[in-house]
C-alpha positions as CSV (number, residue, x, y, z in Angstrom):
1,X,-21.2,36.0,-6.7
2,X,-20.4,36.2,-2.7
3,X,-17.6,33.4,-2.5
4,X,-17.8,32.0,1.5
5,X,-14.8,30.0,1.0
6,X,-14.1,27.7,4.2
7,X,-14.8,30.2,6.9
8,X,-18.8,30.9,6.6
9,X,-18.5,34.8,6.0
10,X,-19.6,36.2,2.5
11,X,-17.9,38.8,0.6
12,X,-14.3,37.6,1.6
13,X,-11.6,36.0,-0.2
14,X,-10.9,32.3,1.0
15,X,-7.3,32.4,1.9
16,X,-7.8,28.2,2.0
17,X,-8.7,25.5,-1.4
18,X,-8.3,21.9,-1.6
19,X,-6.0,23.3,-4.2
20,X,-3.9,25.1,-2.3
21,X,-3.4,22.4,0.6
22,X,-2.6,19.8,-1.7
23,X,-0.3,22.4,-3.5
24,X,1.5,22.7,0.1
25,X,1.4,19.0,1.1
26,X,3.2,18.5,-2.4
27,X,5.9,20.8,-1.0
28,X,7.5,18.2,1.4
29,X,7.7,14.4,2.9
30,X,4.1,13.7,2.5
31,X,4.9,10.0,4.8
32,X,6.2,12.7,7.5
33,X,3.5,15.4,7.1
34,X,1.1,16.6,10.1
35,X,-1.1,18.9,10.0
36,X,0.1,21.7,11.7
37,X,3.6,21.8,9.6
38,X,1.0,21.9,6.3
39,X,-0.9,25.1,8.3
40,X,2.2,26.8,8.8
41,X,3.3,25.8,4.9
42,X,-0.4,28.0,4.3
43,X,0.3,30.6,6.7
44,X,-3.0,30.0,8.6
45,X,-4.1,28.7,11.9
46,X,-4.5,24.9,12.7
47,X,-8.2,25.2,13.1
48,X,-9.0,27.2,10.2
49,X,-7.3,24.3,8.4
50,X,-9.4,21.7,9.8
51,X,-12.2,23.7,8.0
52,X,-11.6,22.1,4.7
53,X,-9.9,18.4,5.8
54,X,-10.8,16.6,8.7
55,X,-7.5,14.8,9.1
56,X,-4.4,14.4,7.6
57,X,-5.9,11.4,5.8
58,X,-8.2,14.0,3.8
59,X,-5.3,15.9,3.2
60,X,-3.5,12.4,1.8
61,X,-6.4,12.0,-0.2
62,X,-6.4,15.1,-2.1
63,X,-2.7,14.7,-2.8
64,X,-3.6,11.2,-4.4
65,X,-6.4,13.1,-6.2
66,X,-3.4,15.9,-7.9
67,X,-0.8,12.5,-8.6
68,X,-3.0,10.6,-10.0
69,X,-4.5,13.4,-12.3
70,X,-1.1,14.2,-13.2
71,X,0.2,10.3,-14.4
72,X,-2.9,9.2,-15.9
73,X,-1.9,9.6,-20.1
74,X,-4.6,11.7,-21.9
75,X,-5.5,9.2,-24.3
76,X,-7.8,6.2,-24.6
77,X,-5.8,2.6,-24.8
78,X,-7.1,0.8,-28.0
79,X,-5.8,-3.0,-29.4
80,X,-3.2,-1.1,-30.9
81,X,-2.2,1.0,-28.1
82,X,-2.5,-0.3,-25.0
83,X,0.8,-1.7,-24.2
84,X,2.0,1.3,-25.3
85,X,-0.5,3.3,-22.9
86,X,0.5,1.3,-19.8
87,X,4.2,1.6,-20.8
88,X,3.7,5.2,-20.3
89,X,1.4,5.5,-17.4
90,X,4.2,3.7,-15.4
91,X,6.5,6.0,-16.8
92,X,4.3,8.7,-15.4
93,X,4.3,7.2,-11.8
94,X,8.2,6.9,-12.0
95,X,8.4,10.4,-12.3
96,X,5.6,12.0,-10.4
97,X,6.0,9.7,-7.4
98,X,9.5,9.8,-7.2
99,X,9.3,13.2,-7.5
100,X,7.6,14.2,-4.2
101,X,9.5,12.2,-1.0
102,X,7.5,9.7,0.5
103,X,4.6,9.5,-1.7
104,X,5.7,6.0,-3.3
105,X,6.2,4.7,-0.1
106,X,3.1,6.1,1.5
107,X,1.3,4.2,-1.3
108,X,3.2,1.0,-1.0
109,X,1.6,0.7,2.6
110,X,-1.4,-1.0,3.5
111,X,-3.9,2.0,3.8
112,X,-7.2,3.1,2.4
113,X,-6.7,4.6,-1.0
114,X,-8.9,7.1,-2.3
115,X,-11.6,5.7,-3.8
116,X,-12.3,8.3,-6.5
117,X,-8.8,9.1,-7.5
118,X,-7.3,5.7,-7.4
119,X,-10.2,4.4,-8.7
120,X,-10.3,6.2,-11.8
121,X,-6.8,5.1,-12.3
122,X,-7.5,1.0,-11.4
123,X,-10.4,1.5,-13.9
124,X,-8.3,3.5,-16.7
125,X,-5.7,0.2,-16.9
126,X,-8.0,-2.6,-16.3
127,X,-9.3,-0.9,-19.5
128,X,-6.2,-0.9,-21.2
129,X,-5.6,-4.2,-20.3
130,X,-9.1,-5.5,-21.7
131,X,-7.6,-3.4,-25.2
132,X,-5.0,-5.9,-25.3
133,X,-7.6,-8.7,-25.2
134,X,-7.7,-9.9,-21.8
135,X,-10.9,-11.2,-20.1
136,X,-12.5,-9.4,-17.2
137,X,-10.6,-11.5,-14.4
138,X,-7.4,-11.1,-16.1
139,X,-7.7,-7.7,-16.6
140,X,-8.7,-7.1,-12.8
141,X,-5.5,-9.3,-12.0
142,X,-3.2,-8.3,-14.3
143,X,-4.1,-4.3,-12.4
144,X,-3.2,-6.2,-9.0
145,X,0.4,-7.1,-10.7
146,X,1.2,-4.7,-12.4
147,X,0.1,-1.7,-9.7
148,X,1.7,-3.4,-6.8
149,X,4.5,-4.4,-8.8
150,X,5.1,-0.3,-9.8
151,X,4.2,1.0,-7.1
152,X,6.6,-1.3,-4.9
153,X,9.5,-1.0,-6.9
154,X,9.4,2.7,-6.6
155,X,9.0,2.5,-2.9
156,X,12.1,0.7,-2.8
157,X,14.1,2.9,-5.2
158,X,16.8,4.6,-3.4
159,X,17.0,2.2,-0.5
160,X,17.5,-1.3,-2.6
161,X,20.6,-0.6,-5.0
162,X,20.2,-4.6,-6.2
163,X,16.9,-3.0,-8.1
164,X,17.3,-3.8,-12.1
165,X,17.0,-0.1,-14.3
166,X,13.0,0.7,-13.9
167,X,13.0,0.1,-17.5
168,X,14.0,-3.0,-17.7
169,X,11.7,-4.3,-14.5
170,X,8.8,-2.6,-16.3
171,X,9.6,-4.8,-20.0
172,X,9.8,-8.0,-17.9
173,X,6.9,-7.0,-16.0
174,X,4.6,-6.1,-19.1
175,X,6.1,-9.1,-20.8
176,X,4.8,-11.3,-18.2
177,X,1.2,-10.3,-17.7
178,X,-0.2,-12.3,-20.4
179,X,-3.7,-11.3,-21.9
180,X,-6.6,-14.1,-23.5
181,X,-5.4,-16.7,-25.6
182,X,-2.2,-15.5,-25.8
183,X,0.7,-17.5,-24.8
184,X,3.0,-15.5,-22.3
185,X,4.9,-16.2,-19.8
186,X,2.8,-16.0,-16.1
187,X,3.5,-12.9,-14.6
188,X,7.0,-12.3,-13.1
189,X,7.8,-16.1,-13.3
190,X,11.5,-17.2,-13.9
191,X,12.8,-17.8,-17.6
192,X,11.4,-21.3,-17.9
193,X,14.1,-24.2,-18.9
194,X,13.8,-25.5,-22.2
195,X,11.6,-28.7,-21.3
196,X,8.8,-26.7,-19.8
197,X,6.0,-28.5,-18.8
198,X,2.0,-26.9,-18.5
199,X,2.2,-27.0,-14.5
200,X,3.7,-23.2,-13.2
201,X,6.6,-24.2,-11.3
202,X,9.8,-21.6,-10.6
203,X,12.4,-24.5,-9.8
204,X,14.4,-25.9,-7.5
205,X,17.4,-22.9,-8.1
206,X,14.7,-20.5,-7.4
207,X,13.0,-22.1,-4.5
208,X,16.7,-22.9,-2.5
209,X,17.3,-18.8,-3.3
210,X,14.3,-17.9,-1.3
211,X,14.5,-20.1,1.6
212,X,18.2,-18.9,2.1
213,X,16.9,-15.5,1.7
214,X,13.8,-16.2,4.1
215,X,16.0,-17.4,6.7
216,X,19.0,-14.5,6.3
217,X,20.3,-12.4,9.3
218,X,19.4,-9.6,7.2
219,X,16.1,-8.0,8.0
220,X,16.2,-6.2,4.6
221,X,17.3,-9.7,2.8
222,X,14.2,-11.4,4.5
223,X,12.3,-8.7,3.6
224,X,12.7,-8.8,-0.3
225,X,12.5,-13.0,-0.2
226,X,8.8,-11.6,0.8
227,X,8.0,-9.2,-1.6
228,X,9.7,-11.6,-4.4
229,X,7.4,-14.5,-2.8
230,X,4.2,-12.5,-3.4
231,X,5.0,-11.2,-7.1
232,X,5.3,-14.6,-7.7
233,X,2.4,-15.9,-5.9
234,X,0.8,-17.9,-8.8
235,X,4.1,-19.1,-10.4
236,X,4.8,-21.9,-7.7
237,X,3.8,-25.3,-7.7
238,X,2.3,-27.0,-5.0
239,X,5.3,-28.2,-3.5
240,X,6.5,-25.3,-3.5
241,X,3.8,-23.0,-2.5
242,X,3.7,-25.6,1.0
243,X,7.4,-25.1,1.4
244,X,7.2,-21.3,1.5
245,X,3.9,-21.0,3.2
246,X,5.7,-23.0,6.3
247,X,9.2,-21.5,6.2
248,X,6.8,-17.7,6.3
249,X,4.5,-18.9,9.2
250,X,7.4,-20.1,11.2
251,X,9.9,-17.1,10.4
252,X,6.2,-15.0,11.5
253,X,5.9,-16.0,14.7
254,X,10.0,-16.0,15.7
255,X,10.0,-12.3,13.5
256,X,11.2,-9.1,15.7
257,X,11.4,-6.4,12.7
258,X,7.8,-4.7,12.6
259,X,8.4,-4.3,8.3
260,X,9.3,-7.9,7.6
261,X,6.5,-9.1,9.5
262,X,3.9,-7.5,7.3
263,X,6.0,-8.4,4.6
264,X,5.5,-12.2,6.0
265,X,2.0,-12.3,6.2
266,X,1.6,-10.3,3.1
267,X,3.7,-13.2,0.7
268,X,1.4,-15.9,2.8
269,X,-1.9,-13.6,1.8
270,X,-0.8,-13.5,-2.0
271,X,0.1,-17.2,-1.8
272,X,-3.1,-18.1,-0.3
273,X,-5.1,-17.3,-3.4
274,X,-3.7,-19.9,-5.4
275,X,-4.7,-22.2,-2.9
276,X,-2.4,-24.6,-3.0
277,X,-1.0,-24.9,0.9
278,X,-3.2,-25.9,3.9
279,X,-4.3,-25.5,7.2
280,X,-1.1,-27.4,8.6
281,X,1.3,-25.8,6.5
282,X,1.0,-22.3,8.4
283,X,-0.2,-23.8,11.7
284,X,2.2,-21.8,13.4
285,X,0.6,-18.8,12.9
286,X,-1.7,-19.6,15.3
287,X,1.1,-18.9,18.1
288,X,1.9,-15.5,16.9
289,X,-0.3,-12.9,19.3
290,X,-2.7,-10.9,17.7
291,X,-1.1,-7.9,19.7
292,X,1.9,-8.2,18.7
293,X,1.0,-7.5,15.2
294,X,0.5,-3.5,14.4
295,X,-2.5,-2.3,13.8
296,X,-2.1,-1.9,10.3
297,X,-1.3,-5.0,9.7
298,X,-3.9,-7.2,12.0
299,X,-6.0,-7.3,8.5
300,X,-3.0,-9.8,7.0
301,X,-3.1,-11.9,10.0
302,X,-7.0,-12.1,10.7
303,X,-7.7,-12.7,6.6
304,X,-5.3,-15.7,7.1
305,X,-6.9,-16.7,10.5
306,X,-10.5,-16.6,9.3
307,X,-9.5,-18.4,6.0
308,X,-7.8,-21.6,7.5
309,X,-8.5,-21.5,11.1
């Protein structure tokens, strides 16, 4: 059989695959990658390339396609295996995403995943998670906490030397997402003090930590208040959740580094959804300019517009 390959014309070898670009897009920085660097990694013509992916997002999307074929574990997860399964699928990620530069971090971003690739592997751990006995909703959130919470810490390895081992963040993290009728610990929330009571609360230590951080010179300090503010989205009471969501809207608007921003309207998205702040508690927002925002990160600030203004 006459193979045409990408270039119309029976009878001669394709010197291109989808194989063989995401092969060479593996070969670098995929978060610095254009597409005429991967044509000369091919050793063919920048149009010849745009043959088989119509952007470098196509080419993004085949690379997603090879990572997440190559982390996802063989096996099925069963009652008796899924913690097991999920302990080694983030295993997996450590090592496959750390291993190509930029790839954790271009996944850490707002973008549009793949939907075939990354679903598969949503759908392959809410089903793991559903092994271990949690309901459909907890399964679906437990994915949300546990793929952010990977996927983020291995963004930031390399750059945040204050990270716990990966080993260690990964048995808290598992720890914490309980599953039906089981009591466990809500997900990435604090040790609680002996006299616990049924309301989620992380304390007044906690809270004083993150409004000190919120409010630090340090763009990077401010940055990982946020990111510990939206793991913890639904441990916070509602005292606390309206202390945070103000501090956030305020530091917002007054915010000149691009990444803490979105990190900003990010922790008041995930705090959002346990709705317990209001409309006045982020009123500030409503100063901040829509085009001051990037572009990739005007769906933050609208979803929070929309949902209280």
């Amino acid at each position: 059989m006459n193979s045409t390959g990408g270039n119309g014309r029976p009878g001669r070898p394709a010197r291109l695959s989808r194989e063989r670009i995401a092969e060479a897009a593996l070969q670098g920085d995929v978060a610095t990658l254009t597409m005429r660097e991967l044509a000369t990694r091919l050793g063919v013509s920048h149009s010849s390339l745009y043959r088989w992916v119509p952007d470098r997002d196509g080419v993004l999307d085949l690379v997603s396609g090879v990572m997440v074929e190559r982390v996802l574990p063989e096996d099925e997860p069963d009652a008796g295996t899924w913690l097991d399964w999920l302990t080694r699928l983030a295993w997996a990620m450590h090592d496959e995403f750390l291993a190509v530069p930029g790839y954790a971090a271009h996944v850490a971003r707002p973008h549009r995943h793949h939907p075939e690739s990354f679903g598969r592997l949503r759908g392959r751990a809410v089903a793991a998670f559903r092994a271990g006995g949690a309901d459909a909703q907890q399964a679906e959130q437990n994915w949300t906490v546990f793929g952010h919470g990977v996927v983020r810490w291995l963004a930031a390895a390399g750059s945040a030397p204050a990270e716990p081992p990966f080993g260690r963040y990964l048995d808290t993290l598992l720890r914490g997402l309980r599953c039906q009728d089981e009591e466990r610990p809500h997900p990435l929330r604090p040790e609680a003090p002996a006299t616990t009571t049924t309301s989620p609360s992380v304390g007044d230590q906690h809270l004083l930590a993150l409004t000190r951080s919120l409010a630090s010179e340090s763009a990077k300090v401010r940055e990982r208040a946020c990111e510990t503010i939206s793991d913890w989205a639904r441990s916070f009471d509602r005292r606390e959740a309206r202390t945070l969501a103000s501090l956030l809207a305020s530091a917002a608007v007054l915010e000149q580094d691009a990444d803490c921003l979105e990190s900003e309207l990010n922790a008041l998205g995930e705090l959002s959804t346990a709705g317990l702040f209001d409309a006045a508690d982020i009123a500030p927002l409503r100063r901040l300019p829509r085009d001051s925002v990037r572009p990739a990160d005007v769906e933050h600030l609208d979803f929070l517009m929309e949902g209280y203004f």
